[in-house]
N, C-alpha and C positions, 0 to 999 in steps of 0.2 A: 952055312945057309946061303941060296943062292941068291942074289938079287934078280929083282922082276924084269919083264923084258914087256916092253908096250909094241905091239906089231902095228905098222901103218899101213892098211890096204888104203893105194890110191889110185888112180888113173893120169896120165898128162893131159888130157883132154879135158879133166874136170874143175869145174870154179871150184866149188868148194875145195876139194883139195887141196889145190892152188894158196888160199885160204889157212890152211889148215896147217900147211909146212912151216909158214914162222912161228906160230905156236909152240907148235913143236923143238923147232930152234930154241928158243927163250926158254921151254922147261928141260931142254939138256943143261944151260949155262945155270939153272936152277938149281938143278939135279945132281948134274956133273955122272959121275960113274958109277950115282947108285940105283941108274935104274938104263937098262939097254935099251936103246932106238932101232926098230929095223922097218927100212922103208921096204915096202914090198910093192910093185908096180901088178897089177892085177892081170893086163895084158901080157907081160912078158911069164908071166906064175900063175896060169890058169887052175893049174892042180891044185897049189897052194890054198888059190881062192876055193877052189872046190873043199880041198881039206876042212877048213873053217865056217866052210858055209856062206860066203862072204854075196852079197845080192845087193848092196847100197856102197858106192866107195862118196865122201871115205869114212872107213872104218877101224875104230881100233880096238886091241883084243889087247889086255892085259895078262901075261902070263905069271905064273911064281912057281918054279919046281915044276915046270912041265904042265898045270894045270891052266885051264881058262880060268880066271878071278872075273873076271869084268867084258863083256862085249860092247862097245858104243858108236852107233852110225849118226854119221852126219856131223859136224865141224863142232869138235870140243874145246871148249879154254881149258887154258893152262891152270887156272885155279879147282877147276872140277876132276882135272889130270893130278895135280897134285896133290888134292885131296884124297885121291883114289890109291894114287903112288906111297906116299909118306906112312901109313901103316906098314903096308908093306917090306920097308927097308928102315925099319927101328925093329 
């Protein structure tokens, strides 16, 4: 079984995501290896953003086996991140 992969669309320009990146930090050291972080910069990965639809940074998409689980715009905690994750990877 694969573990979940959480994708971070952000931008450098943006507060909130600016915001958004210690979180993230604090639920890897959480987490650790059972769930993958991939910052994905919107600017440098327009396709990407286009792939997911992606219209508000930042944004994160929760994947498991290839599938979208979870879409979420706008600055999320770590406990509603982990809430979201921890099914996932039991």
């Amino acid at each position: 079984m694969s573990r979940p992969v959480l994708l971070d669309f952000f931008a450098d320009w943006c507060g909130p995501c600016r915001r958004q990146g210690p979180i993230l930090e604090d639920l890897k050291k959480t987490m650790g290896d059972k769930v993958e972080i991939k910052k994905i910069d919107v600017d440098e990965h327009m396709e990407m953003a286009n792939k997911y639809g992606i219209r508000v940074v930042p944004t994160l998409i929760i994947e498991k086996d290839g599938k979208v689980i979870r879409s979420l715009e706008g600055v999320t905690s770590a406990e509603t991140l982990e809430s979201l994750l921890i099914p996932l990877v039991e």
